[in-house]
Phi, psi and omega in degrees: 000134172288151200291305193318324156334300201268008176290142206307143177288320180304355188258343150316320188261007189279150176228118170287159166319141138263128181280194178280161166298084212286151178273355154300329172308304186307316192285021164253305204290308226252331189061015156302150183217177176057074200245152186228070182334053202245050174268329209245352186049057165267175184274134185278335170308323162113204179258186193262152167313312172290333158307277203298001158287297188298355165281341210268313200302335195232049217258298178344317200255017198256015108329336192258159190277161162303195215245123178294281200309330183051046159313328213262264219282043135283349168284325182254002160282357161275310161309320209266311197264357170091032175233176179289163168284335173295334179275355190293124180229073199305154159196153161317086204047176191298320161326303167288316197318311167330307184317265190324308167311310176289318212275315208267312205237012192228119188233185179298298165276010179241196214198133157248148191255162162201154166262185206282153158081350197278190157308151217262334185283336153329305151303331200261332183264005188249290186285009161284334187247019148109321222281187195245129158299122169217132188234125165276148188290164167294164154320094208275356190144308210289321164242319204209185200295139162326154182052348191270201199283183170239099190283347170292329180288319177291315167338302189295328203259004130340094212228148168338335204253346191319100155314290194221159177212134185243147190219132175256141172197098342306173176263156179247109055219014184269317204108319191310126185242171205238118185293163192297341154308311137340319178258288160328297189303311157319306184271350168300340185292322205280159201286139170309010167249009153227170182273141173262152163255074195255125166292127167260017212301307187268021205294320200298342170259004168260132201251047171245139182326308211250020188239120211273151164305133158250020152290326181277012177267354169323316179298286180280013163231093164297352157261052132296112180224130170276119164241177175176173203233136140277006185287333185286272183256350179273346163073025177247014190295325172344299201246024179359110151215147161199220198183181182221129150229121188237184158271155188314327220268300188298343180298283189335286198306321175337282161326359184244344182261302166329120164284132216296151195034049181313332211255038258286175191285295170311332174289325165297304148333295165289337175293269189332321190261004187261335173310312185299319177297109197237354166277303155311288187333310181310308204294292188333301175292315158320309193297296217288317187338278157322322194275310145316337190244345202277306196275340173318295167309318201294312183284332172300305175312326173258009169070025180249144183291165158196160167302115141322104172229125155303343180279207190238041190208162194223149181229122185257137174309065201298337175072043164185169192286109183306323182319266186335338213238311163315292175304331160310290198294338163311318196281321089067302179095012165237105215257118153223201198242108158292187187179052188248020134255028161245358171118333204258075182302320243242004178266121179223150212237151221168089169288141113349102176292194136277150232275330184249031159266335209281276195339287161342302196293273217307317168305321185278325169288312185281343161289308178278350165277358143323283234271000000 
């Protein structure tokens, strides 16, 4: 018998994650250098200085297993968002917190809801542990921003068997948010036999009035599970740390599920000392800011459509099947993201550089659109 055989069908049937294109690859196939990365929504700013001490300090000790519960920082990310260290759920990037949500609350007899268009991980931690995917479409326009969630539709695709429901908030790879009104009304609708999931991975760079904290509804939504990342703006995807915040009760079960020292000793170190850094942060988001308004003009100027994104990446209409224009720009020395396994062939995803990386994209774009 093949061995492949004998595996759970849902992970038979799985199509893994794809990342972005790392730039050792590109520089082996291509022999290319100085290559310019905007594919993965990493921070281009790096990781903060005080992150990057507090890893060094603790290079001596990479014998010893880390601290499995990761006391000092759940303590202190517990002081910073105004919750207990019990509601706190670490996890190896935001992705195991994901993990860990399927694993605790999703069987063979339940069913997660996502929209169209959400994070690719959704589907995959969802049909690895057997349970059934029901996706509402996205947003035609018409009411609310193109592409983004619908929150009536997700409503609608709510069914007894219903678990969990995951909310990108904003989403990935659209930008799109959902308002504290929008949401807040969503989640209040739904039955107390499921769990909300609201992703926060990119919560640090959105400045809109009206785009909500979803912690602070935690006291009156006990099935509320929060995630969020150091991976993002904090310039930690390198050492994948994030987290969860729940009630104590949904934490627990978290914890019960989570592999033991998930979480490695330098990554808990720079996660702790990058929360202090509040100065890096600042540069960081001034950086996306600029960087947003730089290529929105730049694409305006150049007649190309794009996703309105609060994140720190922008997804452009190119207005033809995207495969091609990706492989250009590969020759190019330029790493961007396609996303015709997010729905969107005619769409390439663009992280938000440093001013001569942004320069560098745009220059490149204007060669293969050229030719």
């Amino acid at each position: 018998m093949n061995p492949c055989d004998l595996a759970v069908p849902g992970v038979r049937g799985l199509t893994p994650y794809q990342p972005g294109k790392p730039i050792g690859e590109l520089e082996r196939e291509l022999g290319l250098r100085n290559i310019v990365k905007l594919a993965s929504n990493e921070n281009p700013l790096g990781p903060s200085p005080l992150a990057l001490k507090a890893a060094a300090r603790c290079l001596p000790e990479l014998h010893l297993y880390p601290d499995g519960g990761g006391f000092e920082l759940k303590a202190a990310l517990a002081g910073k968002l105004g919750v207990t260290v019990e509601q706190i759920t670490l996890g190896n990037g935001s992705n195991d917190a994901l993990e860990l949500v399927a694993r605790a609350f999703l069987s063979s007899e339940s069913a997660a809801v996502f929209s169209e268009h959400a994070f690719a991980v959704y589907p995959i931690v969802t049909q690895a542990v057997g349970a059934r995917s029901r996706v509402a479409p996205a947003h035609d326009g018409s009411r609310g921003s193109r592409y983004g969630h619908d929150p009536d539709a997700m409503a609608r695709a709510v069914t007894p068997d219903t678990r969990v429901v995951f909310i990108a908030n904003p989403n990935n790879p659209t930008g799109t948010y959902l308002s504290r009104a929008e949401l807040e009304s969503f989640l209040r609708a739904l039955p107390d036999t499921v769990i909300a999931v609201v992703d926060e991975a990119y919560f640090e760079y959105v400045g809109k009035p009206d785009y909500p904290n979803a912690l602070d509804w935690l006291p009156s939504l006990p099935n509320l599970i929060v995630t969020r990342t150091f991976s993002k703006a904090y310039g930690l995807a390198g050492l994948r740390v994030g987290y969860a915040v729940s009630s104590p009760e949904v934490a627990d079960l978290l914890n019960r599920v989570r592999q033991p020292f998930n979480v490695n000793t330098p990554a808990l170190e720079a996660a702790r000392a990058a929360l202090d850094d509040t100065e890096h942060l600042a540069r960081t988001v001034s950086l996306n800011d600029a960087g947003l308004n730089l290529l929105e003009e730049a694409l305006a100027s150049r007649k190309l459509g794009w996703i309105p994104s609060v994140g720190n990446f922008i997804t452009v209409d190119m207005g033809r099947p995207a495969a091609s224009l990706y492989r250009a720009l590969l020759r190019e020395g330029v790493i961007v993201r396609p996303i015709a396994n997010y729905g969107l062939p005619n769409h390439l995803r663009v992280t938000v550089g440093t001013e001569r990386e942004n320069q560098t994209f745009l220059r490149a774009l204007d060669r293969v659109l050229a030719e």
